[in-house]
C-alpha positions as CSV (number, residue, x, y, z in Angstrom):
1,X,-15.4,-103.5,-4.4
2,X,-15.1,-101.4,-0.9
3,X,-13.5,-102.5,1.8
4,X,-14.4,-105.6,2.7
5,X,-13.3,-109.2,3.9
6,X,-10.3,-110.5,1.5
7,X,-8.5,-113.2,1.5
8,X,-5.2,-113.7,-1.0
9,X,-3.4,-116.4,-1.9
10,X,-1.0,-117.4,-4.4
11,X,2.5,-119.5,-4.3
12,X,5.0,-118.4,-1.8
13,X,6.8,-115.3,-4.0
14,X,3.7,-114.3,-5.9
15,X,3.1,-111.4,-3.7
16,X,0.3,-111.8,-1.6
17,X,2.3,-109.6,1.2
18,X,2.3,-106.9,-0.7
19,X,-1.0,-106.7,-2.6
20,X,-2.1,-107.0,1.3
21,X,-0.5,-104.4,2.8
22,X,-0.9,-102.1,-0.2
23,X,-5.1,-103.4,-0.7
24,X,-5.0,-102.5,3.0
25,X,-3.8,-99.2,3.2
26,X,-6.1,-98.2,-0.1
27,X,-9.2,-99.0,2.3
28,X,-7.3,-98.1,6.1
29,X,-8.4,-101.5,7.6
30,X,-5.9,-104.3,9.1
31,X,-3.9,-106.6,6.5
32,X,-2.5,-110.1,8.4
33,X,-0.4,-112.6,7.1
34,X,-0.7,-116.1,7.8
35,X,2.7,-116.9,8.4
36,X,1.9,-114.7,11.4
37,X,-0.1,-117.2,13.0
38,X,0.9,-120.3,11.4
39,X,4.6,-119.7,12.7
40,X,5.6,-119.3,16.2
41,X,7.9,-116.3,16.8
42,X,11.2,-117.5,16.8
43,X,15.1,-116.8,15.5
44,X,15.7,-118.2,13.0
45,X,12.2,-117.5,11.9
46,X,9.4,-119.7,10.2
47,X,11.2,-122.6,12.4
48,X,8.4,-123.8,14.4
49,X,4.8,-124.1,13.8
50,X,1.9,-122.7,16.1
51,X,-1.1,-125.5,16.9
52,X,-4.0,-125.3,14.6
53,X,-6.0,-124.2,17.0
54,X,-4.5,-121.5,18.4
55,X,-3.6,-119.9,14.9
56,X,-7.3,-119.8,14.4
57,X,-8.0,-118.5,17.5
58,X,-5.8,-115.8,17.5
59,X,-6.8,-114.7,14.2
60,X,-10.3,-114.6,15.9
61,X,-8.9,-112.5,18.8
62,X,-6.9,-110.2,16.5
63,X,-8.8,-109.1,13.6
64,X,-11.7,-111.8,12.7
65,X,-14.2,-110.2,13.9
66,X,-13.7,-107.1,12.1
67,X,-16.4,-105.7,9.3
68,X,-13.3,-105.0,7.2
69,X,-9.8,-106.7,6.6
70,X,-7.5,-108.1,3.9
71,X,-5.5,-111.8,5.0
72,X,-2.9,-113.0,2.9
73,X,-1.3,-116.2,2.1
74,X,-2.9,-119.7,2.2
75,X,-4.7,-121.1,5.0
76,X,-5.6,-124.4,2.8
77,X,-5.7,-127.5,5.1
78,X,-6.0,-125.3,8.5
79,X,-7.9,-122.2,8.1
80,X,-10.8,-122.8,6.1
81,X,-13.4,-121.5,9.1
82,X,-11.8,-118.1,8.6
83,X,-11.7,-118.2,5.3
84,X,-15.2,-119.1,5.1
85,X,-16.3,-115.6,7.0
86,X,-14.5,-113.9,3.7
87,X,-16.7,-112.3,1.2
88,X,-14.0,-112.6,-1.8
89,X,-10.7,-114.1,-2.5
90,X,-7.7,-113.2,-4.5
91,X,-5.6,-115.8,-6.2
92,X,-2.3,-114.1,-7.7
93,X,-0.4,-116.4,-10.6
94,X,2.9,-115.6,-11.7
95,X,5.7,-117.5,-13.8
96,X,7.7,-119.4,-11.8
97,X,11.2,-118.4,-12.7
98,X,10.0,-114.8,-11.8
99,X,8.8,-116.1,-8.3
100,X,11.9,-117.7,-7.8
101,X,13.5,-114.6,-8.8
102,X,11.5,-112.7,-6.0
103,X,12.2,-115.2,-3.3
104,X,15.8,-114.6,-3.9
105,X,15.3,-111.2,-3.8
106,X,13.5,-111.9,-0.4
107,X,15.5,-113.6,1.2
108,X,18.6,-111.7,0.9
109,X,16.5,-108.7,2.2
110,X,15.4,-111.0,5.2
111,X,19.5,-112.6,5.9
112,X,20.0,-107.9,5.9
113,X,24.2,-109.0,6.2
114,X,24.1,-112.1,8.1
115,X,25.1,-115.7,7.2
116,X,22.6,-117.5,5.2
117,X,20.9,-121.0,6.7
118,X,22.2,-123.0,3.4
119,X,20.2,-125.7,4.3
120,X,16.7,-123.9,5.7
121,X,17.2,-121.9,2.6
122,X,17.4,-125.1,-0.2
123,X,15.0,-127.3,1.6
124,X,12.4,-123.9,1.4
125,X,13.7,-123.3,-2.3
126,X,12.8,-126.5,-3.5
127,X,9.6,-126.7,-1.8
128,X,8.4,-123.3,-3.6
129,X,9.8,-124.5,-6.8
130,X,7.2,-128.0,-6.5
131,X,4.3,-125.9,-6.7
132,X,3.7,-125.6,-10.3
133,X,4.4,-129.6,-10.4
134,X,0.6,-131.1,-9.5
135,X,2.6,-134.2,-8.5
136,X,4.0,-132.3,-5.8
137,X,3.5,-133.7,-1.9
138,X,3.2,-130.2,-0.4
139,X,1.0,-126.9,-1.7
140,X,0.5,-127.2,-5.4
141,X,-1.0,-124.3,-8.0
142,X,-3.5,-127.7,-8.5
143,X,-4.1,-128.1,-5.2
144,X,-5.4,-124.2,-4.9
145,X,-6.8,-124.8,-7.9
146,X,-9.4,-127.6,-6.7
147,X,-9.6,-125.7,-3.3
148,X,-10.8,-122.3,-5.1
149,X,-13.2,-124.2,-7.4
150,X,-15.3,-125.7,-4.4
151,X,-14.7,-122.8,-1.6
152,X,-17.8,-121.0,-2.3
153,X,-16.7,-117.6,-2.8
154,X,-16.2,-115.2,-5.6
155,X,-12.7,-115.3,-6.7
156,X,-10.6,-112.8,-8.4
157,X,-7.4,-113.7,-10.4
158,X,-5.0,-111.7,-11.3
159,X,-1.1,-112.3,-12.6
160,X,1.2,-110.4,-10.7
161,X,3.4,-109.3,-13.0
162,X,1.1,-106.3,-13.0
163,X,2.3,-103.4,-10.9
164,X,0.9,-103.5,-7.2
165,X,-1.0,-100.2,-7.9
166,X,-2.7,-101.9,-10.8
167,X,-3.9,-104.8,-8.7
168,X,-5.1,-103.1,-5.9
169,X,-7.0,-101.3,-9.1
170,X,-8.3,-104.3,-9.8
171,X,-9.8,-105.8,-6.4
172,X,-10.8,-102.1,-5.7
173,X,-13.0,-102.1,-9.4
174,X,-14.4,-105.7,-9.3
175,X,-18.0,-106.5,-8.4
176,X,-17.6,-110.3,-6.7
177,X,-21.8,-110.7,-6.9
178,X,-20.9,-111.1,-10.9
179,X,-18.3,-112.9,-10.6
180,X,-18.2,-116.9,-10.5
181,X,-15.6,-118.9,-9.0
């Protein structure tokens, strides 16, 4: 696969981010993030959300329109008219202690020194920990799963507990045409 339209998704921790920025720079065309248009820009960050509408919209202004781009994260429930305009997706699975690990990891990265948010960072910690449960009232692995069954679109998966090199291997070598959902 050449550069193309991509969209990746996995739970928060299984490295969307950075299969994005690294599939991106393989084929020099934008990467975005949803959390860049799902979240208004604020400090703390990831405090308030942006209107539907205008994440949508923006990601039409910013990059959309493009022959060429890689999006990461989910956009299940609000972003399904971008998503549609994507000629593959990417769904990254990893064990969930490990993603745990890596949002630890993350968010010590993110605090760089300063005092954690305790309570932001528990209420977000048990929210990514719910999405290997399919009981779970937020984003759930089944929920995706469903989602990526009926979205129309060739989908790759990969576990990524392969290096990033590997991956972006991977999506650069598959042929979506042959591949069903």
């Amino acid at each position: 696969m050449g550069p193309s339209r991509v969209h990746i998704l996995g739970a928060s921790g299984s490295g969307t981010t950075t299969l994005g920025h690294a599939l991106a720079a393989r084929w020099a065309v934008p990467h975005a993030d949803a959390d860049d248009y799902f979240w208004m820009p604020t400090t703390p960050p990831f405090s308030r959300k942006r209107d539907e509408t205008r994440r949508v919209a923006l990601m039409r202004e910013i990059f959309a329109a493009r022959p060429a781009w890689v999006l990461s994260g989910s956009m299940l429930g609000w972003g399904e008219s971008i998503v549609a305009e994507c000629d593959a997706i990417v769904f990254l699975a990893l064990d969930p202690s490990e993603r745990l690990r890596r949002l630890e990891a993350r968010e010590t990265i993110r605090r760089g020194g300063l005092s954690p948010d305790d309570e932001a960072w528990r209420a977000f910690r048990t929210w990514a920990e719910g999405y290997d449960d399919p009981a779970f009232d937020g984003r759930n692995r089944a929920e995706h799963d469903r989602w990526l069954a009926t979205i129309g679109k060739p989908v790759l998966r990969l576990d990524s507990r392969s290096a990033v090199s590997e991956m972006v291997d991977d999506v650069c070598s598959w042929e979506p045409a042959a591949t069903p959902s």
